[in-house]
C-alpha positions as CSV (number, residue, x, y, z in Angstrom):
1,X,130.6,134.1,-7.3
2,X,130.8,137.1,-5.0
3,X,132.7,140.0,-6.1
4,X,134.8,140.0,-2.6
5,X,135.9,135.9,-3.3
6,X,136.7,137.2,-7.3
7,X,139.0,139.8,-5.5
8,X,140.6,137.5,-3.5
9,X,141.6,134.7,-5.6
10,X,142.4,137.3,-8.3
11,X,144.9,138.8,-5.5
12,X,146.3,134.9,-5.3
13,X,147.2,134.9,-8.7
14,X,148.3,138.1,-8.7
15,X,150.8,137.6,-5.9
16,X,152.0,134.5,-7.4
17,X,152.9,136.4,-10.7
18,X,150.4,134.7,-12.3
19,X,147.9,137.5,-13.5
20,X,149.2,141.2,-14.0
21,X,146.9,144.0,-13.3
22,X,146.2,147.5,-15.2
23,X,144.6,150.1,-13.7
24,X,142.9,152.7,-15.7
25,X,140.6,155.3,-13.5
26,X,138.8,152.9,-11.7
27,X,138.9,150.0,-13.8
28,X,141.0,147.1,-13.0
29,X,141.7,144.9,-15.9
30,X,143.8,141.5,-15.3
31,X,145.9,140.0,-18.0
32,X,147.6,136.2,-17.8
33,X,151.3,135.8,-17.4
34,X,152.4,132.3,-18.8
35,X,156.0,132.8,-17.6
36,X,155.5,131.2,-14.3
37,X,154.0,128.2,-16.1
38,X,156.4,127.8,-18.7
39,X,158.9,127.5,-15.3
40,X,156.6,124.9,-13.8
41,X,156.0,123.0,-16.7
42,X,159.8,122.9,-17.2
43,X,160.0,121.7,-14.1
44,X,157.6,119.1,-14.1
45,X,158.8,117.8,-17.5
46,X,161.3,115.0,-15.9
47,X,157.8,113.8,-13.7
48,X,155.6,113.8,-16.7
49,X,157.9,111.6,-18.7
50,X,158.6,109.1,-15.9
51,X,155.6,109.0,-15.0
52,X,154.1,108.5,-18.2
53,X,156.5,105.6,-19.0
54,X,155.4,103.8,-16.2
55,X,151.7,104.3,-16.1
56,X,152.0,102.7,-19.6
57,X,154.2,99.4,-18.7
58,X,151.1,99.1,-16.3
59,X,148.8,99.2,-18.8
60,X,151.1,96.6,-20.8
61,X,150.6,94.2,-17.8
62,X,147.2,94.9,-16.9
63,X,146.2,94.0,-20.3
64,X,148.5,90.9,-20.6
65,X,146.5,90.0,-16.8
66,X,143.3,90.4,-18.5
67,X,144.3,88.5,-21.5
68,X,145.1,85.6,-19.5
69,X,142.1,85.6,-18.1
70,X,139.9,85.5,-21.1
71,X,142.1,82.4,-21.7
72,X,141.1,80.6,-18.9
């Protein structure tokens, strides 16, 4: 990857307050910040748990379709 498209997307992240930055002379060092996650994950916990339930009743009927097809 080209040092201009690392600069950018580390400027993304950086923006979203997803990386924090350190200068020291002219060295850049980058360091993650899980806080925004942690928000998002929160967030998306409600989803995740619906989702989850229903993905797996559709596993409970696709294997009861299969089932009764081994049957016939």
């Amino acid at each position: 990857m080209a040092r201009p498209s690392v600069s950018e997307h580390l400027k993304v992240l950086r923006d979203c307050g997803l990386v924090e930055e350190r200068r020291d002379g002219r060295f850049r060092y980058y360091g993650v910040d899980a806080g925004p996650l942690h928000e998002l994950q929160e967030w998306l916990s409600p989803y995740e748990r619906f989702w989850r339930d229903r993905l797996t009743a559709m596993g409970s009927v696709l294997d009861e379709i299969a089932e009764n097809e081994d049957d016939t």
